[in-house]
PDB file of N, CA, C and O in Angstrom, chain B, residues numbered from 101:
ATOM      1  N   UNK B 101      -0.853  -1.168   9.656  1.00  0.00           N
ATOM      2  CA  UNK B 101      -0.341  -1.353   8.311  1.00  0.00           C
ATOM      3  C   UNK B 101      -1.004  -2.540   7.631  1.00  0.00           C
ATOM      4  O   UNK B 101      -1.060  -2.619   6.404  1.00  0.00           O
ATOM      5  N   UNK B 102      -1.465  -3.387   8.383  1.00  0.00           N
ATOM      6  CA  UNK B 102      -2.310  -4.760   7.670  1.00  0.00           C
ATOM      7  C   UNK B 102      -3.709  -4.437   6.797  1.00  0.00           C
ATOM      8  O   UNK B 102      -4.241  -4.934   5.804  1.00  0.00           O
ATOM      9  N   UNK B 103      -4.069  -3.120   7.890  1.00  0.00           N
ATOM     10  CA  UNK B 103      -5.497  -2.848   6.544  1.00  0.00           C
ATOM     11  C   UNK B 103      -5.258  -2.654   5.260  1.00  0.00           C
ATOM     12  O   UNK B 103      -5.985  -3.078   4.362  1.00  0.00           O
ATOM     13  N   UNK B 104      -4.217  -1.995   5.097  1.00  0.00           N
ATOM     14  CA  UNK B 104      -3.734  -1.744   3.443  1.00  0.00           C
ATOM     15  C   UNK B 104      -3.489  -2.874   2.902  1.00  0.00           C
ATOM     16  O   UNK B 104      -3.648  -2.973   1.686  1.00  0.00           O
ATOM     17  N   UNK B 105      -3.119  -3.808   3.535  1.00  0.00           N
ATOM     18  CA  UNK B 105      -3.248  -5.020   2.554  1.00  0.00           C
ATOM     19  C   UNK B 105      -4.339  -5.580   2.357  1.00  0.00           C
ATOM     20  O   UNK B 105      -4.484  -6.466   1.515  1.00  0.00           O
ATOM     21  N   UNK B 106      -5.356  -5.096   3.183  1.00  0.00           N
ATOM     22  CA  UNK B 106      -7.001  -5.854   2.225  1.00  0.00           C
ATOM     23  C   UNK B 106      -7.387  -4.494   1.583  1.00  0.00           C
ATOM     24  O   UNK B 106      -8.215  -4.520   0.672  1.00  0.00           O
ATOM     25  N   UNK B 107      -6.756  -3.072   2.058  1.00  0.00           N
ATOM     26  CA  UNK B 107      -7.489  -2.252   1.038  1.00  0.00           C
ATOM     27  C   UNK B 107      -7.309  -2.424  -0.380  1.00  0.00           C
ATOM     28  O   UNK B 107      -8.008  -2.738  -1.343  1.00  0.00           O
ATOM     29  N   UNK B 108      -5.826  -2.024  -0.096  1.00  0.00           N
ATOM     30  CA  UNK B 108      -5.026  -1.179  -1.406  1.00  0.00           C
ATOM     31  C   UNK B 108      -5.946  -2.456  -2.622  1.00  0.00           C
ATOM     32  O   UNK B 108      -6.806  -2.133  -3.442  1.00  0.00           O
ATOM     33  N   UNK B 109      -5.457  -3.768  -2.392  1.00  0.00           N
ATOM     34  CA  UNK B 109      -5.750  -4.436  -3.684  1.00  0.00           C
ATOM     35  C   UNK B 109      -7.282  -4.156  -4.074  1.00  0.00           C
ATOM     36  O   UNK B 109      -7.504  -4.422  -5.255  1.00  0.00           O
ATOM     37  N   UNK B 110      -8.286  -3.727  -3.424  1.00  0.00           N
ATOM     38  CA  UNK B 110      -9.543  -3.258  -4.203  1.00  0.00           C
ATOM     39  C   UNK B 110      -9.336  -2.258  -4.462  1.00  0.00           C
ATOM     40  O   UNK B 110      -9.712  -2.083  -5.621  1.00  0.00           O
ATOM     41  N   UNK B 111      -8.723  -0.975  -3.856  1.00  0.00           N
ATOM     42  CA  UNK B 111      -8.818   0.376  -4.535  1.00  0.00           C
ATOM     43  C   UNK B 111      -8.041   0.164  -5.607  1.00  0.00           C
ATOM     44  O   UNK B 111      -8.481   0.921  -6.472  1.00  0.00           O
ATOM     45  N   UNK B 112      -6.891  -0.600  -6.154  1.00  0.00           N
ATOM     46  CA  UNK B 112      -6.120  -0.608  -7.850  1.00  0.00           C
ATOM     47  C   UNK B 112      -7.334  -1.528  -8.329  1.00  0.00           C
ATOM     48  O   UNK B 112      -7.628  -1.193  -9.477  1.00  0.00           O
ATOM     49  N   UNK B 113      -7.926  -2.285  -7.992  1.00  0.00           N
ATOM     50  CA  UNK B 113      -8.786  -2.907  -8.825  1.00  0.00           C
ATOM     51  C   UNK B 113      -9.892  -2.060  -9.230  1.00  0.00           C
ATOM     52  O   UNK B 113     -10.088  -1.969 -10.442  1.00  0.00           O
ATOM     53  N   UNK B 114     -10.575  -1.486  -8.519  1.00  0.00           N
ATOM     54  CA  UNK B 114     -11.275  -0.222  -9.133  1.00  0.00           C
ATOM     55  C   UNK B 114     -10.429   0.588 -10.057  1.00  0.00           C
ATOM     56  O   UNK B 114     -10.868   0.326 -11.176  1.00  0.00           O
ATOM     57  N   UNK B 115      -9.745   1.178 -10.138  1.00  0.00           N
ATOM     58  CA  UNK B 115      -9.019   2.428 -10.258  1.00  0.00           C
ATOM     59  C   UNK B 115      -8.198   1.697 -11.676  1.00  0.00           C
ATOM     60  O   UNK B 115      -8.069   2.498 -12.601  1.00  0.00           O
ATOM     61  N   UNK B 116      -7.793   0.672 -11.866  1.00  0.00           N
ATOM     62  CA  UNK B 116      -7.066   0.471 -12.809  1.00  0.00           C
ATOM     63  C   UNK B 116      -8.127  -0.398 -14.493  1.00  0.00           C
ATOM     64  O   UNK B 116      -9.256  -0.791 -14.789  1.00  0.00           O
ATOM     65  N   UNK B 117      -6.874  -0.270 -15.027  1.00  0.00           N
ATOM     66  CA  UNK B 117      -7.676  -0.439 -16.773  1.00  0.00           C
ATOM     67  C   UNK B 117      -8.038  -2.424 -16.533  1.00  0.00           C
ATOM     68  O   UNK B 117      -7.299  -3.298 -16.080  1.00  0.00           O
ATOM     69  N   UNK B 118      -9.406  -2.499 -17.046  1.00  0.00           N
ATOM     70  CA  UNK B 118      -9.325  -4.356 -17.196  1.00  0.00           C
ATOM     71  C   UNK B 118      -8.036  -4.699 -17.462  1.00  0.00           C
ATOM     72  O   UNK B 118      -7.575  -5.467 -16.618  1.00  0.00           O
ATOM     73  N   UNK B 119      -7.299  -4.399 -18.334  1.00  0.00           N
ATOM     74  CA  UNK B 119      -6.520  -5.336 -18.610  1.00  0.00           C
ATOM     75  C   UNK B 119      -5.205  -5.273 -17.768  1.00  0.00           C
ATOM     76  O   UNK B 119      -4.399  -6.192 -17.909  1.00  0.00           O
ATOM     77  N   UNK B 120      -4.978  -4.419 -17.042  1.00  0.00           N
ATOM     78  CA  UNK B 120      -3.825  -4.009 -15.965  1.00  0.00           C
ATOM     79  C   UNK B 120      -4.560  -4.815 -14.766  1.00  0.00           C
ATOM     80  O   UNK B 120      -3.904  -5.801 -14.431  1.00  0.00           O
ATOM     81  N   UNK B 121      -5.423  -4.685 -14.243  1.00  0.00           N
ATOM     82  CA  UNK B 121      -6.004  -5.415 -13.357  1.00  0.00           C
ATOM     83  C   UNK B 121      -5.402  -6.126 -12.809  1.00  0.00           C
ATOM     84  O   UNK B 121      -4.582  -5.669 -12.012  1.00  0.00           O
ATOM     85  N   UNK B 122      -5.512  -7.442 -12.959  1.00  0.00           N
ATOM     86  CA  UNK B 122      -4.816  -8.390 -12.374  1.00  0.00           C
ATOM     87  C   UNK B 122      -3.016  -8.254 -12.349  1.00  0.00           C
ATOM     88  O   UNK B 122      -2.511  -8.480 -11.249  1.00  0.00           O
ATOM     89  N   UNK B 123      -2.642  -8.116 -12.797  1.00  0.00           N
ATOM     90  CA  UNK B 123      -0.962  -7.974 -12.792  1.00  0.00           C
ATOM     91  C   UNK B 123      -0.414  -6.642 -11.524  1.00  0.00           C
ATOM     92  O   UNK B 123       0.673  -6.614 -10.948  1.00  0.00           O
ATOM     93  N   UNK B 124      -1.599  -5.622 -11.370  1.00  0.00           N
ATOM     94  CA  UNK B 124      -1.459  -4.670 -10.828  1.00  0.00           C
ATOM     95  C   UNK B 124      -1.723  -5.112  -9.192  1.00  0.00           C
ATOM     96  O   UNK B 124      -0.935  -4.762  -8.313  1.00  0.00           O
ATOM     97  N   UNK B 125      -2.934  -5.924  -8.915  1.00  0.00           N
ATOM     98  CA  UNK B 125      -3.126  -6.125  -7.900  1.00  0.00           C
ATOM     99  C   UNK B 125      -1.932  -7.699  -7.188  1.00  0.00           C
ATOM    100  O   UNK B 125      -1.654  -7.910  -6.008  1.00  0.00           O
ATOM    101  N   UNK B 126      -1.505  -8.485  -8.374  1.00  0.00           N
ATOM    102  CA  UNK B 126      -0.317  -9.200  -8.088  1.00  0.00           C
ATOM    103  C   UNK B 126       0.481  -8.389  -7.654  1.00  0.00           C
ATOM    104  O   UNK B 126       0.733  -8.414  -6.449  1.00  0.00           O
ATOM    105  N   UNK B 127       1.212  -7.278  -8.647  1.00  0.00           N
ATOM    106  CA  UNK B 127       2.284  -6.277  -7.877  1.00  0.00           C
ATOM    107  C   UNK B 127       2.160  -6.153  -6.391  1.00  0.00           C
ATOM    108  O   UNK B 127       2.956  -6.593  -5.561  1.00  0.00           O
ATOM    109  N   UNK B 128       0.992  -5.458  -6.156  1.00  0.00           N
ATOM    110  CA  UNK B 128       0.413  -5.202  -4.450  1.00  0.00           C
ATOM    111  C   UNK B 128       1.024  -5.947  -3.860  1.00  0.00           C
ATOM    112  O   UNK B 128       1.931  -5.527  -3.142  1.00  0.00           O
ATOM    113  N   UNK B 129       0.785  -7.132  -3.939  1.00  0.00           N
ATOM    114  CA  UNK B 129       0.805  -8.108  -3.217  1.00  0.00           C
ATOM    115  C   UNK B 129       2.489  -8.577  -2.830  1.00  0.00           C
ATOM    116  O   UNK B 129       3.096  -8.567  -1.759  1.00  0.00           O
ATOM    117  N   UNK B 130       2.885  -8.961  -4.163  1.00  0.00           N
ATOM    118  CA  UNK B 130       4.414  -9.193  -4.323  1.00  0.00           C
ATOM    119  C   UNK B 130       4.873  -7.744  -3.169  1.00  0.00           C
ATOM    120  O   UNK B 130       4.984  -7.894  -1.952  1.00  0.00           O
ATOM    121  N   UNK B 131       5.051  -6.626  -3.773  1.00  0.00           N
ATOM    122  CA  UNK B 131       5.726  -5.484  -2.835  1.00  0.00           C
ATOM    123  C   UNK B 131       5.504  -5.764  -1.639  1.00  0.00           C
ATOM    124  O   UNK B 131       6.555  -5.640  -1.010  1.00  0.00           O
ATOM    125  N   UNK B 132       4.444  -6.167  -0.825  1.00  0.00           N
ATOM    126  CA  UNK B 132       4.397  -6.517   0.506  1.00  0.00           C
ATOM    127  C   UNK B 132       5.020  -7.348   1.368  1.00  0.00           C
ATOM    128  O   UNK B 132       5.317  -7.076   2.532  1.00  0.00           O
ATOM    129  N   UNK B 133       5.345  -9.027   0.421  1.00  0.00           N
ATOM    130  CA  UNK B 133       5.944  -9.593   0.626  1.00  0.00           C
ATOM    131  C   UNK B 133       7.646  -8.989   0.475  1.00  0.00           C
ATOM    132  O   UNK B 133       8.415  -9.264   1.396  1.00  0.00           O
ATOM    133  N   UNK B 134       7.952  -8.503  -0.233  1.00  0.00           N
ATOM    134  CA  UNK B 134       9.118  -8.082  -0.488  1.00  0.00           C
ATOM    135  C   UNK B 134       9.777  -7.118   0.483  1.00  0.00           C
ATOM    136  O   UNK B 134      10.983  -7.026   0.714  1.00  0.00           O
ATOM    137  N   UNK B 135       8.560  -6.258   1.132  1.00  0.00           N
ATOM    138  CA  UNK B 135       9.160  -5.564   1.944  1.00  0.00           C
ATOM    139  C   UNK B 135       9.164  -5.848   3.268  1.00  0.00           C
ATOM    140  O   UNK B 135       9.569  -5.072   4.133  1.00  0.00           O
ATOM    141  N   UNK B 136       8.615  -7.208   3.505  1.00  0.00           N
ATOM    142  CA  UNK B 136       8.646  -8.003   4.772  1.00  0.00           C
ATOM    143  C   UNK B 136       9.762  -9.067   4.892  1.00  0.00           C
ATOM    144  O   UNK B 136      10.144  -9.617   5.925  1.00  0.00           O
ATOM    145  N   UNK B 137      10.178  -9.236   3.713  1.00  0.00           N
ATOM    146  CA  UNK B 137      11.773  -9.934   3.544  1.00  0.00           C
ATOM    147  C   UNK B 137      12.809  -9.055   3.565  1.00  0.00           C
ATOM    148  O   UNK B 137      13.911  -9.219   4.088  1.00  0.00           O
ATOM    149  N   UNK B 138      12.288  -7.864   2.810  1.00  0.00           N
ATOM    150  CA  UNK B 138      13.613  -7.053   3.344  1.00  0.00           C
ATOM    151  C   UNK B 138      14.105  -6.476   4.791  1.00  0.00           C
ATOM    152  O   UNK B 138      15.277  -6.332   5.138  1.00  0.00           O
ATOM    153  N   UNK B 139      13.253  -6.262   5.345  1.00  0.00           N
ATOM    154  CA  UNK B 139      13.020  -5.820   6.782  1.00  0.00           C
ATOM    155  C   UNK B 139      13.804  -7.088   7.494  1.00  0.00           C
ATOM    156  O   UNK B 139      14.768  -7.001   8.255  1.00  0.00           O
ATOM    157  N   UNK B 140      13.135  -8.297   7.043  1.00  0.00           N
ATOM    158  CA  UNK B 140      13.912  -9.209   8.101  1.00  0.00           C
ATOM    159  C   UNK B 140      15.341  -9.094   7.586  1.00  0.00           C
ATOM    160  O   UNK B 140      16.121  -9.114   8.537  1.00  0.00           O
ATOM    161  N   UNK B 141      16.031  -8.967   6.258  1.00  0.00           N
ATOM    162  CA  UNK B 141      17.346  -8.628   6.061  1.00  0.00           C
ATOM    163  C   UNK B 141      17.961  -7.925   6.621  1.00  0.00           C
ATOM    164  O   UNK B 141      19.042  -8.407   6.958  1.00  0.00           O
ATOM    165  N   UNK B 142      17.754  -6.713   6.978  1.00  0.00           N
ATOM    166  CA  UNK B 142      18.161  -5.427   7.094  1.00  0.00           C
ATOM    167  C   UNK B 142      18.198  -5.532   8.603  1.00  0.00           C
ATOM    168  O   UNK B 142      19.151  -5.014   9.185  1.00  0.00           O
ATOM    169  N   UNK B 143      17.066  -6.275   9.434  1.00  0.00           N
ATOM    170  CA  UNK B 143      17.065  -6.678  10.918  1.00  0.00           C
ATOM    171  C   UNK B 143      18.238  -7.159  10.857  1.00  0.00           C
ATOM    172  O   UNK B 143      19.060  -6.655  11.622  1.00  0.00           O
ATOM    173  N   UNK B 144      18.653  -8.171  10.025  1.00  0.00           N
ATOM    174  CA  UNK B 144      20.055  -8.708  10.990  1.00  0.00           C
ATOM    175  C   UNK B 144      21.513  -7.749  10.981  1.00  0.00           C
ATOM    176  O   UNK B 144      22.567  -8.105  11.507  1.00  0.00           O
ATOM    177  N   UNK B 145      21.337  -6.722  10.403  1.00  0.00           N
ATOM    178  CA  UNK B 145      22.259  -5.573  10.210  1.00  0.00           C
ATOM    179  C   UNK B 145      21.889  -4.552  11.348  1.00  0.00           C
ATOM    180  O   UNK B 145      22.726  -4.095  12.127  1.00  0.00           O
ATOM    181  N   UNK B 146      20.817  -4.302  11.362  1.00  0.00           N
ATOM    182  CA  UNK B 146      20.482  -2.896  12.100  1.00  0.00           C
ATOM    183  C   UNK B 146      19.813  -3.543  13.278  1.00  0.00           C
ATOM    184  O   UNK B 146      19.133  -4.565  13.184  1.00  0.00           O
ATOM    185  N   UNK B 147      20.147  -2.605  14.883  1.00  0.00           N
ATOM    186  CA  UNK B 147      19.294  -3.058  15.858  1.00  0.00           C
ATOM    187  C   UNK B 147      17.580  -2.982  15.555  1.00  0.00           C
ATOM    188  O   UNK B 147      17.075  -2.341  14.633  1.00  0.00           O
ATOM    189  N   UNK B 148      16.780  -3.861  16.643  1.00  0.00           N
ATOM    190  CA  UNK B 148      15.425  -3.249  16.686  1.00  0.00           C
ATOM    191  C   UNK B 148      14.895  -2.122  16.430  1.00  0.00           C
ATOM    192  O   UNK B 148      14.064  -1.930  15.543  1.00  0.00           O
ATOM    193  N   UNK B 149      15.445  -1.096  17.370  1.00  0.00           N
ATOM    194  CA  UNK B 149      15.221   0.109  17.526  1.00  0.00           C
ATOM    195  C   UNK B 149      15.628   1.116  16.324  1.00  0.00           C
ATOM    196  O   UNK B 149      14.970   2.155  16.288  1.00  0.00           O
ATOM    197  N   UNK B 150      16.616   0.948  15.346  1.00  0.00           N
ATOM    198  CA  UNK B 150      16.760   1.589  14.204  1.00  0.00           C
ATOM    199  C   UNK B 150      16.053   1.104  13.199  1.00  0.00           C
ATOM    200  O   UNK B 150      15.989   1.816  12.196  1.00  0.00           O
ATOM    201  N   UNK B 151      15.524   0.125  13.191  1.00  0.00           N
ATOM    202  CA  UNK B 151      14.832  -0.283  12.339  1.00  0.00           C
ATOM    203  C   UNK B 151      13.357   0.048  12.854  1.00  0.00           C
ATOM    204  O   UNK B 151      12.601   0.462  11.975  1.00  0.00           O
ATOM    205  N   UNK B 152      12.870  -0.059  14.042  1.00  0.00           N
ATOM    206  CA  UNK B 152      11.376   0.632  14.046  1.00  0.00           C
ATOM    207  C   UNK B 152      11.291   2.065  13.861  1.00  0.00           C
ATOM    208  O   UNK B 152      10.191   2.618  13.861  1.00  0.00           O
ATOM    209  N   UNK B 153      12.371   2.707  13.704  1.00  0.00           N
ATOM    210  CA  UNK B 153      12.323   4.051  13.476  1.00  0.00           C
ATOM    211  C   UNK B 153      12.397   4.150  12.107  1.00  0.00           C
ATOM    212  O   UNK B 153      11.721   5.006  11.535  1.00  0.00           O
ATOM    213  N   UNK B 154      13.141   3.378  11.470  1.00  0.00           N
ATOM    214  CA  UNK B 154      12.881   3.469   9.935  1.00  0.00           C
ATOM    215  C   UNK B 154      11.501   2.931   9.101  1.00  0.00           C
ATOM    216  O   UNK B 154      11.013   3.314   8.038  1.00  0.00           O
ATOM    217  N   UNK B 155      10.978   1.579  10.320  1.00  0.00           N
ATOM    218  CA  UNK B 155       9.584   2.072   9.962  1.00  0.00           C
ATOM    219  C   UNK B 155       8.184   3.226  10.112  1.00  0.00           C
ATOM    220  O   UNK B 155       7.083   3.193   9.562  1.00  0.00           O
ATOM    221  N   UNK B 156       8.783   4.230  11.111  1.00  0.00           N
ATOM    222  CA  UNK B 156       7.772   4.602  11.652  1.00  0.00           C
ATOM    223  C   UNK B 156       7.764   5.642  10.483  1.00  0.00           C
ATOM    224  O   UNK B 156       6.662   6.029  10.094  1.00  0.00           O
ATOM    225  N   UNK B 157       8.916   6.137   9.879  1.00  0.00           N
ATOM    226  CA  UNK B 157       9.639   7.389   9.110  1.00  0.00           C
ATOM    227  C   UNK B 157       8.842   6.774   7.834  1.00  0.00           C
ATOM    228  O   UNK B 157       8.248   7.703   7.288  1.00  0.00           O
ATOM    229  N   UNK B 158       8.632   5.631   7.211  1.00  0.00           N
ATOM    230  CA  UNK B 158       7.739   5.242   6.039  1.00  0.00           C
ATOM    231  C   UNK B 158       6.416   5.031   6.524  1.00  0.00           C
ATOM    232  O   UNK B 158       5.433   4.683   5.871  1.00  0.00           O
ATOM    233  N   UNK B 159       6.499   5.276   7.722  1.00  0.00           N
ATOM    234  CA  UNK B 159       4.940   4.727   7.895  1.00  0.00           C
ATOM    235  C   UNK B 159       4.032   6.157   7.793  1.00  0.00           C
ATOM    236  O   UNK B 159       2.927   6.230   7.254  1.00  0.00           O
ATOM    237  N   UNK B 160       4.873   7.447   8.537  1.00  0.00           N
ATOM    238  CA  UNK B 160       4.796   8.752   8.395  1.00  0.00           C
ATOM    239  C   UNK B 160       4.308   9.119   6.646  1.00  0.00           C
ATOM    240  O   UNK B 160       3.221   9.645   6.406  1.00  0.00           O
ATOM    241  N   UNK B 161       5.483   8.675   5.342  1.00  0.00           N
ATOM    242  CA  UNK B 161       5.850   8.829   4.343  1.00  0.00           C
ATOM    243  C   UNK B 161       3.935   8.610   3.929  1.00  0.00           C
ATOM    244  O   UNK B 161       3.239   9.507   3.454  1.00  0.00           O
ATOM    245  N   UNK B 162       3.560   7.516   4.199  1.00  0.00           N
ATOM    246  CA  UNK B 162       2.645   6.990   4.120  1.00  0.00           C
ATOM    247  C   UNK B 162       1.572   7.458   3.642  1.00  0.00           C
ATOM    248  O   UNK B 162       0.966   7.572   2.576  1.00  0.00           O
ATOM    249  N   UNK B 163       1.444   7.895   5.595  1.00  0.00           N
ATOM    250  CA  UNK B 163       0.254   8.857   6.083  1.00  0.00           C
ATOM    251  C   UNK B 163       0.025   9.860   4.973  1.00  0.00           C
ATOM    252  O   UNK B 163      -1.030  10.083   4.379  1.00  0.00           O
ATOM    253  N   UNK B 164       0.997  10.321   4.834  1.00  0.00           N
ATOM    254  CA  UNK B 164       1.526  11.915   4.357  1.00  0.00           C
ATOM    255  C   UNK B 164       0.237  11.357   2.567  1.00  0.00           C
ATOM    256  O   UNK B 164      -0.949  11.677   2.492  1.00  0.00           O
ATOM    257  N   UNK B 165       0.697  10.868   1.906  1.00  0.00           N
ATOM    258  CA  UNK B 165       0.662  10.116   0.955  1.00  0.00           C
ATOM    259  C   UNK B 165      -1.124  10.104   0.512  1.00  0.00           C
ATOM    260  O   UNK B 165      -1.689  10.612  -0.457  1.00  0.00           O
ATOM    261  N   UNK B 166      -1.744   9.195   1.824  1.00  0.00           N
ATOM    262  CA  UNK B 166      -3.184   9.071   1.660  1.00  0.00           C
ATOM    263  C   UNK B 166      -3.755  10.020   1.861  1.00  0.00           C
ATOM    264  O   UNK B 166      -4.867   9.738   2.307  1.00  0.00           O
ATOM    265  N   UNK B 167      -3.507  11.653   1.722  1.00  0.00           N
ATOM    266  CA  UNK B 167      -4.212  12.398   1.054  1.00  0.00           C
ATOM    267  C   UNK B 167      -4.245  13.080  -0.091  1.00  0.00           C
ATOM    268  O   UNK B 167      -4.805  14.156  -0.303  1.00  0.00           O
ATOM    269  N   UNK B 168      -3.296  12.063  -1.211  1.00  0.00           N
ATOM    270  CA  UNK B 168      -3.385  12.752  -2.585  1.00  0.00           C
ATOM    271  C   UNK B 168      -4.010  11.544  -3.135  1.00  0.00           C
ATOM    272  O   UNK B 168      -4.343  11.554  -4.320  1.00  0.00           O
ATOM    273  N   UNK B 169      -4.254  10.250  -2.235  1.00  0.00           N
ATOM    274  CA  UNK B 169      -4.891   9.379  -3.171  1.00  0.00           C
ATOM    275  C   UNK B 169      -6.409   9.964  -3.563  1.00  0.00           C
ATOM    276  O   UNK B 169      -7.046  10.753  -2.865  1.00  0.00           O
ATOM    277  N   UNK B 170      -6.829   9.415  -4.800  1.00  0.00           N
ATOM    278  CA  UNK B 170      -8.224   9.931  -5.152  1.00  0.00           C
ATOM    279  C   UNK B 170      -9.163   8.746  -5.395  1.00  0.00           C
ATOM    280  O   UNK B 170      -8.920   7.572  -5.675  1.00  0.00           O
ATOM    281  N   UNK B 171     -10.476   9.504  -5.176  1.00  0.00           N
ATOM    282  CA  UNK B 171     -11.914   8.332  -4.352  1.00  0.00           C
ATOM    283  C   UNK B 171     -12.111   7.864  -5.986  1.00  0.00           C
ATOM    284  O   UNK B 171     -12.178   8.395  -7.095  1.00  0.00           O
ATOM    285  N   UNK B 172     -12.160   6.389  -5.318  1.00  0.00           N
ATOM    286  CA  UNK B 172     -12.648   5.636  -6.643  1.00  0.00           C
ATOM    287  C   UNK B 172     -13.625   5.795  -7.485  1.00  0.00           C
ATOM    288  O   UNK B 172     -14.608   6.005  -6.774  1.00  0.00           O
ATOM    289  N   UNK B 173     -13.992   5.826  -8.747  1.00  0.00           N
ATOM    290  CA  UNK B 173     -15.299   6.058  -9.472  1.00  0.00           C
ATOM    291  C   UNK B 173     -16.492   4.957  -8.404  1.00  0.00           C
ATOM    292  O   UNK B 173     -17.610   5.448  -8.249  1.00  0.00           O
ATOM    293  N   UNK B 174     -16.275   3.790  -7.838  1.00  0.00           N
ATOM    294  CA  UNK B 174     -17.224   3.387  -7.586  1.00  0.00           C
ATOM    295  C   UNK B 174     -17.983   4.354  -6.650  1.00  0.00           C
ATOM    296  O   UNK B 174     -19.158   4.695  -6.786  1.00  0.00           O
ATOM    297  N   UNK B 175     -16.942   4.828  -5.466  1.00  0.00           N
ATOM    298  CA  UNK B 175     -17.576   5.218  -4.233  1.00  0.00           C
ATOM    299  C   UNK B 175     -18.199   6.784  -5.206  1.00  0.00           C
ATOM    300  O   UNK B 175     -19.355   6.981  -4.831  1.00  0.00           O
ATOM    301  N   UNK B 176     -17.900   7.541  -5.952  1.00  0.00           N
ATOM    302  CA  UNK B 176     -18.026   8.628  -6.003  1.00  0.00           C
ATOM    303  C   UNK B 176     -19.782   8.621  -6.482  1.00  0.00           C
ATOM    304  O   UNK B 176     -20.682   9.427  -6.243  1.00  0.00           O
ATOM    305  N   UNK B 177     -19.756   7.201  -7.325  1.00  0.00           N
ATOM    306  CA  UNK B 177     -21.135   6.820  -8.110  1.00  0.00           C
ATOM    307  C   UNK B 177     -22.279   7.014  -7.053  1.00  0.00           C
ATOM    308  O   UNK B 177     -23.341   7.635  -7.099  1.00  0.00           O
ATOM    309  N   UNK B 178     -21.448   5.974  -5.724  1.00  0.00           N
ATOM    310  CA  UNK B 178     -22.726   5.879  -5.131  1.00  0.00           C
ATOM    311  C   UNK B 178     -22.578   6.767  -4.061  1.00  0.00           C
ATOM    312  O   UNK B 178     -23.495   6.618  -3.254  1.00  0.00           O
ATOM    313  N   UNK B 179     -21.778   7.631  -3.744  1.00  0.00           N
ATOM    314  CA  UNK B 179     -22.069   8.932  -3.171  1.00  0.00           C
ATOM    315  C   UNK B 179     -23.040   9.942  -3.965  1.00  0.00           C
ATOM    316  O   UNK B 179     -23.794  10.783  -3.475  1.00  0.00           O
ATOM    317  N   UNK B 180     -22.816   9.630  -5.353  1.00  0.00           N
ATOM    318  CA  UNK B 180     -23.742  10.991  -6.733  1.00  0.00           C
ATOM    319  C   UNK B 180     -22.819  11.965  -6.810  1.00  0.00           C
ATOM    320  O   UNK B 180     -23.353  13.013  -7.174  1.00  0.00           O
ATOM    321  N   UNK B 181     -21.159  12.119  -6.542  1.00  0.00           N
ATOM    322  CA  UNK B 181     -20.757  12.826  -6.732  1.00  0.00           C
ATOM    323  C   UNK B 181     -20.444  13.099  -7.959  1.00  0.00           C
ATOM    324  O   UNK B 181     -20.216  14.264  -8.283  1.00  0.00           O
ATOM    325  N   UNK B 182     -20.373  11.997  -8.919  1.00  0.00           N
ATOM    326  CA  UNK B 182     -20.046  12.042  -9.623  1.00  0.00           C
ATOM    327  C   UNK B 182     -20.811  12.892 -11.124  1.00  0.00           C
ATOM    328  O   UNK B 182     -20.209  12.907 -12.198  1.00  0.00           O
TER     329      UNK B 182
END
């Protein structure tokens, strides 16, 4: 799950308008943190074990997910798909 945090913020930086840019790739960032505070919340409610299952079930959600994302104009350029 850590690669997505050095991906994701270049693929919205490609993919998004100049002026969304930066605020978009802040978002990224913020949500990550946020969902690493919530987790420790929710740890002190729920055992280990219900809680790695509730990550594995988003981590699934995920997977599922990164095949409707679509290839950035950069890569497509320098593939020539474009």
């Amino acid at each position: 799950m850590r690669v997505f945090s050095f991906v994701v913020p270049i693929f919205v930086a490609e993919i998004s308008p100049k002026e969304l840019r930066g605020a978009l790739t802040i978002l990224n960032q913020f949500m990550i943190v946020l969902g690493a505070s919530v987790s420790f919340v929710i740890g002190t409610v729920l055992s280990w074990r219900a809680l790695s299952l509730i990550g594995l079930i988003l981590a699934a959600v995920l997977l599922l997910g990164l095949f409707f994302i679509p290839e950035s104009p950069r890569w497509l350029v320098s593939n020539k798909f474009l």
